[in-house]
N, C-alpha and C positions, 0 to 999 in steps of 0.2 A: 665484430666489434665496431665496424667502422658505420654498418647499416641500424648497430644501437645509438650508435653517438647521434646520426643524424635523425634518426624518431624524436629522443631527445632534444634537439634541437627544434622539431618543426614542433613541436610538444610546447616548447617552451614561448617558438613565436605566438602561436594561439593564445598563451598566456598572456602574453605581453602584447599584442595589440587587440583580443577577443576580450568579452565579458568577464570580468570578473567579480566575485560577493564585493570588492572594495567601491569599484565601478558604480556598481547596480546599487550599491548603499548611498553613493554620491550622487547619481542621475535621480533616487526617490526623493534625495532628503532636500533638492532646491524648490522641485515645485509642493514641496509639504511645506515649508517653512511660508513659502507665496501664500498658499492657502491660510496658513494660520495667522496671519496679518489681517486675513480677511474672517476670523471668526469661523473658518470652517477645520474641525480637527478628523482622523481617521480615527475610526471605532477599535473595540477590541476585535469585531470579527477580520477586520483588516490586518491588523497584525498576525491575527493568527493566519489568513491563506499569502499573505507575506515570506512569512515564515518556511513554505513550504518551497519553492523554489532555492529560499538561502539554504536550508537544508539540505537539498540535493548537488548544489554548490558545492559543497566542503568537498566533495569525493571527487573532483575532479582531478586533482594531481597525480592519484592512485589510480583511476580509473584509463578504459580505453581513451583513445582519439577522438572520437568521434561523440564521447558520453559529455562533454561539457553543452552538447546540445540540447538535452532535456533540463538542466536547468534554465536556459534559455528562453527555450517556449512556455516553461512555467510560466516563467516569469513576465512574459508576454502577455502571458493569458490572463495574469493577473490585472498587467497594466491596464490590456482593455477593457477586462469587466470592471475594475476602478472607475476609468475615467468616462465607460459609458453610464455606469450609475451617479457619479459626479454631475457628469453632463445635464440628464435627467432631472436630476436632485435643484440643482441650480435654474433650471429653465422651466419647470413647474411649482415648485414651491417659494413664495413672496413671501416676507415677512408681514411687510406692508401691506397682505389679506387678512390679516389674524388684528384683533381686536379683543383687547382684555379690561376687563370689569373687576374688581372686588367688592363686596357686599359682607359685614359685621357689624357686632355691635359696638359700640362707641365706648360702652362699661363694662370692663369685667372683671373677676372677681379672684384672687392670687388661691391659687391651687384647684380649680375647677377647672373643666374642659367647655370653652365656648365652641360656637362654630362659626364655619367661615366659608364662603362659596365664591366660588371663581366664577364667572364666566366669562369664553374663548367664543368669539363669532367669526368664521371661515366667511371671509366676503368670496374670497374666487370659486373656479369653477373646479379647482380638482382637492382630494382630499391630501389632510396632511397627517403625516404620523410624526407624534409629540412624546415628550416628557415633559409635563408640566410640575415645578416644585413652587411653595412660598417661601416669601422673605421669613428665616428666623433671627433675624437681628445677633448675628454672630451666637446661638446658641441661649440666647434670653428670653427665648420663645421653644417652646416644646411643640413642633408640628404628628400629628398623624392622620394620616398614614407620611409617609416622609416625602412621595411624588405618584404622581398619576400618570402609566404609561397611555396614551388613547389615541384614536385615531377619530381629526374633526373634519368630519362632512363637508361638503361645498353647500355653501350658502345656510349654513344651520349653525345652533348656538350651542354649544356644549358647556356644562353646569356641573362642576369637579364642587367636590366636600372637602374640606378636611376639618381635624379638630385640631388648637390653640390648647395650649395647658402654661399660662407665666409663670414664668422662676423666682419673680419679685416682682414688688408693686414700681408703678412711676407711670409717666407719660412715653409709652413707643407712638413711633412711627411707623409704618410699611410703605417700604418706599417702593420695592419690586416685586413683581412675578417674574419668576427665571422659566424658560422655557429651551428643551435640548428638541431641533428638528434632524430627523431620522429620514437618510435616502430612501428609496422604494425597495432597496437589497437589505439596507444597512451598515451601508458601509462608509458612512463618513457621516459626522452631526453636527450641526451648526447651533450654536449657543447664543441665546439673546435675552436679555433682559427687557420686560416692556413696564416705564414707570407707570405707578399702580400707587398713589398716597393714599391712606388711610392711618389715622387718627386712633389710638387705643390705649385708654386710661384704669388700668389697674390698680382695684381699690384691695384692701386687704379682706380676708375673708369673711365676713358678719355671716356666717353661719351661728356664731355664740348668740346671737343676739335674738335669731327663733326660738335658739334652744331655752334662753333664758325667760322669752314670753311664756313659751308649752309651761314650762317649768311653774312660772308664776301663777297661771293660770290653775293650776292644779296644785298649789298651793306644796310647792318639791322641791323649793329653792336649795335645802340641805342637801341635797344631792351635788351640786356643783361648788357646797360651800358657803355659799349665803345662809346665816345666821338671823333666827328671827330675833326683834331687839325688843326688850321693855319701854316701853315710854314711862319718860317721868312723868308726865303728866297725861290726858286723855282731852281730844281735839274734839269739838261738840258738833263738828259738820258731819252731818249722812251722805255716805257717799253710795252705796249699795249694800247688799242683803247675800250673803254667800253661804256654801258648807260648814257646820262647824269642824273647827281641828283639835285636837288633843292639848295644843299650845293656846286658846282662846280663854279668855276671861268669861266664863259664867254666865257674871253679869249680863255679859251684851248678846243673850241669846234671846231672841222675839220670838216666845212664846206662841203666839198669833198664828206667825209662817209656819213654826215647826207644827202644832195643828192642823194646818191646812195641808202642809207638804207632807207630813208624818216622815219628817226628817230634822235632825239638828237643825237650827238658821242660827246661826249669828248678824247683827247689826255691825258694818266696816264702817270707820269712819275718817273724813280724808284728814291729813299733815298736813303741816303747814308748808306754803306753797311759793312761789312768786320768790323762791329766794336766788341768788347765784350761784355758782360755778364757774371758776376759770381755771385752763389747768396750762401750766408753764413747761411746755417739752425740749430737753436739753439736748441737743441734735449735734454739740460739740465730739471731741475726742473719747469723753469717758462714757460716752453709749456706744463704741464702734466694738466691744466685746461678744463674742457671739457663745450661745449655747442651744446645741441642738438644732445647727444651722439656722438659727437666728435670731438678729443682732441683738442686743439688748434695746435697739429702739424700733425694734417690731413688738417686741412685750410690751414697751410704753405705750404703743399705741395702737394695741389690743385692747391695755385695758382703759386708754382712755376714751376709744368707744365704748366700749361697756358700761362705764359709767354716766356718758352720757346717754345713752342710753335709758338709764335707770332713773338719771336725774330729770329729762324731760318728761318719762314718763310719771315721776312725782308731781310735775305742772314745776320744776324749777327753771331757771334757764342756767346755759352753759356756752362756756367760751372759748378759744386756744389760741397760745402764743405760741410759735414755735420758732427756736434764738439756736445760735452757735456762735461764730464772731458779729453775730448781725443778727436783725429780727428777719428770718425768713418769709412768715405768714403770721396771718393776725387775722380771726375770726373772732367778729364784735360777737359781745355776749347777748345770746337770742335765746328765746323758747319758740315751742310749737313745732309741726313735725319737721318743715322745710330746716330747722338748725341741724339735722341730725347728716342730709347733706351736704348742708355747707362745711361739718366736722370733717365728714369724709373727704370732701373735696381739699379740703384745705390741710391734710396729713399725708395722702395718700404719695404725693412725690418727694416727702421728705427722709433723708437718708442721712448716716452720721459719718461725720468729715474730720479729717484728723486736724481740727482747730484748736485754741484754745475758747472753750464759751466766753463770751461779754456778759455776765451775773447783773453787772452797772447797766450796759445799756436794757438789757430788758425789763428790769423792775422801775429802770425810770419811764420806759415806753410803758410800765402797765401801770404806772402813779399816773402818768400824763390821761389816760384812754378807760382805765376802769376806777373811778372814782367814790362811788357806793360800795358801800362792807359786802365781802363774795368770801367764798371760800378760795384761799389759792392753794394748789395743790400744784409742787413742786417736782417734777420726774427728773430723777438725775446718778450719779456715782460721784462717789469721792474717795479718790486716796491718797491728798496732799494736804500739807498744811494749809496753803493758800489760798485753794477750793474751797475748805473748810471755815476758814476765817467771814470768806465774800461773804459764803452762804449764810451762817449764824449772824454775821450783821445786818442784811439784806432783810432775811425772813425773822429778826427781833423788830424793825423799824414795822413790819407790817400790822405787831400787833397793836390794837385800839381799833384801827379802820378795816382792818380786817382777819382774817382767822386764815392763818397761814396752816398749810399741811406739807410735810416732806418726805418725799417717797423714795428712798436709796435702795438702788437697787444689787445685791448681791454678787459677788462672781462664785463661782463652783470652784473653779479650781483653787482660789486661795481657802475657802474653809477644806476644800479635800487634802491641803500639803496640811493646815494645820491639824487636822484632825486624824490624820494617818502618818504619824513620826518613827521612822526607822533608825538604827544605828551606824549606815552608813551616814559620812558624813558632809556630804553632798545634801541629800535628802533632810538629811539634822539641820542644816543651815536656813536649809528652805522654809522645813516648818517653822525653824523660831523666828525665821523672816517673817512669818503670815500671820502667828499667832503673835505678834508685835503690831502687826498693822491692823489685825482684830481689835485689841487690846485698846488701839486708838481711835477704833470707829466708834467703838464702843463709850468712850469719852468723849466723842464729840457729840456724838446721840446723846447723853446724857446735861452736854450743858446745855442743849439746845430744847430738851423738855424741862429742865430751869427756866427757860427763858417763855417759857408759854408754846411754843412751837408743836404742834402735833408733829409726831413721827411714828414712819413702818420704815421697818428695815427689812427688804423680803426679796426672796429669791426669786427670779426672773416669773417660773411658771406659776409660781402661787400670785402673784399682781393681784392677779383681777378680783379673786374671793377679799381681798382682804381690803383694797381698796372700796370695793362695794359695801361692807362690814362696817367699815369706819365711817361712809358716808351715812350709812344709816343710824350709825349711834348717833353722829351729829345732829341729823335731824328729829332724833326722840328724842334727844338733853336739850333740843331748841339752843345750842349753842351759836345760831347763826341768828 
């Protein structure tokens, strides 16, 4: 009994002045904390041969005398392959070797994949092993691949890809390359950022806008919804000689060509030209409504490229104000192909802000700035009396000097509560909430085509066909 007591005892001093897991957790965790001041942190492989020592730790209490020695040595063994690969790590690998470069394009286009090229030039003489990633601007950038593990040469340039995909349009920045440096084991990584500005201005997508040439060209507008329109009267300038279509007047087939071509011709002949376009985009609170992930003032200003579009390519020119409690941008009204940029440029970082619009201030900034008869086409929502008041005052003063258009734009979910009413009565309240506020869109629409006002009242995705339709009856009634 008395030769257990004291095993026990010498058991216990071992404990108490030998290594223990509390010890060895204290003795790692001061010069890691050192390190991590200095941007240098341990890997996972570290942890895990870590791990391996504390493990065999635990069983020391249970086990022989003499067994708290293999964790010891573990442990040992750990330290010095750590701190000799540390060693290494720190006394051949410079930051201040490494040189970084970005190179893209300046414009790109919201839901396409650009590219984008890094390059890393190794000035020293030994190689480094990296993890190279790029700036995603907190997740407003979609990069792939997401990082490039690689190993850069001494004295050579290495040339990393990835692909860019924007979440939305605006002006970014890239302000960094993050780079993770990787010991010669792996067992400890040093994290650095090298500033890296580059500039990158996301316009929205004009894919529609080929679509709409092909289309035009091949005479298939009805496919997308463009409507071909009567003219009231018939324009005496020749503009070119085409296929005939099913929809063509007779008359204007040139006999001559189709002889010659032994195919229909028709005689096309141009519209009247040189007129204006300005379109007013309301960038306040009642465009911050989204459907189908996006905003109600990404439809507006879909479709008011598209119609510009359509309108320079008639020879008209076209203009844009775009207001919320202020006049944010103002594109003079221009033709020729360079306005079709300056549209873009001057929509593309506009977003809708939970303000109230200034109705006052922008129609006095386009009395003051556009003074000649245009057409104004007004993009906006309304579901207040107030709103409602501005706007029918605003856009009656217009007419005489110019041909007001208003283009409201729809929500989904108030026609979906009123057009699906159940007997719960929750759901009851709601609909006759909606179909109330219909009821009164519907009467403001109505005094406001009293008043001479053009009006669509259309839902987000339909915009573009229908805006484009209206433009064009304008131009065959020569309303302008």
């Amino acid at each position: 009994m008395k030769d257990a007591l004291a095993a026990s005892k010498d058991h216990l001093s071992i404990l108490e002045w030998g290594i223990t897991p509390w010890t060895v957790l204290i003795l790692c965790a001061l010069p890691l904390l050192i390190l991590i001041g200095f941007g240098i942190y341990p890997t996972r492989r570290t942890a895990l041969l870590t791990a391996i020592p504390f493990a065999l730790s635990l069983f020391v209490p249970w086990a022989w005398d003499w067994y708290w020695v293999i964790p010891v040595a573990a442990g040992l063994l750990v330290i010095f392959f750590s701190a000799l690969d540390l060693v290494l790590f720190l006394t051949l690998v410079q930051i201040r070797q490494v040189k970084v470069t970005r190179q893209l394009q300046r414009v790109a286009s919201l839901g396409n994949h650009h590219k984008v090229e890094v390059s890393l030039d190794n000035t020293g003489s030994t190689s480094i092993h990296a993890i190279i990633r790029d700036d995603t601007l907190a997740g407003q950038l979609s990069i792939t691949p997401a990082s490039h593990k690689i190993w850069l040469k001494p004295r050579k340039r290495t040339t990393l890809e990835f692909k860019v995909l924007p979440s939305r349009r605006g002006d970014f920045l890239l302000q960094y390359v993050y780079a993770h440096f990787l010991s010669l084991v792996g067992l400890w990584v040093r994290n650095h950022r090298f500033p890296c500005e580059s500039h990158l201005h996301v316009y929205p997508n004009i894919k529609q806008l080929g679509e709409y040439a092909l289309l035009a060209r091949t005479n298939r507008l009805s496919q997308i919804g463009v409507r071909r329109t009567r003219k009231a009267g018939q324009d005496n300038d020749f503009e070119r000689l085409r296929d005939y279509t099913q929809d063509d007047n007779y008359r204007h087939i040139d006999w001559r060509s189709t002889g010659r071509r032994q195919k229909l011709t028709v005689r096309q002949f141009q519209t009247d030209q040189s007129q204006r376009v300005i379109f007013l985009l309301d960038c306040g609170r009642m465009m911050t409504n989204e459907y189908q992930g996006m905003s109600l003032l990404d439809y507006a200003l879909n479709s008011i490229l598209m119609l510009s579009y359509v309108a320079l390519d008639q020879g008209d020119s076209v203009g844009m104000l775009c207001f919320s409690d202020r006049i944010n941008t103002y594109v003079p009204i221009a033709g020729g192909k360079k306005q079709m940029n300056r549209i873009l440029h001057g929509g593309f970082n506009q977003f809708p802000s939970m303000v109230q619009s200034r109705f006052d201030e922008a129609f006095l900034y386009l009395s003051t700035h556009c003074r000649r008869r245009s057409l104004v086409v007004l993009l906006t929502n309304v579901i207040d009396q107030v709103n409602a008041d501005q706007i029918q005052n605003y856009m009656q003063n217009l007419n005489g000097c110019h041909l007001p258009l208003l283009v409201l734009l729809r929500d989904h979910r108030v026609f979906d509560a009123a057009d699906h009413p159940t007997m719960d009565p929750d759901i009851l309240y709601r609909s006759a909430a909606a179909s109330q506020l219909l009821v009164w869109r519907h009467q403001v629409l109505q005094r406001l085509r009293a008043r001479g006002t053009l009006t669509l009242d259309v839902f987000p995705e339909e915009m573009t066909a229908r805006m484009v339709n209206q433009y064009l009856d304008i131009k065959a009634r020569h309303m302008l």
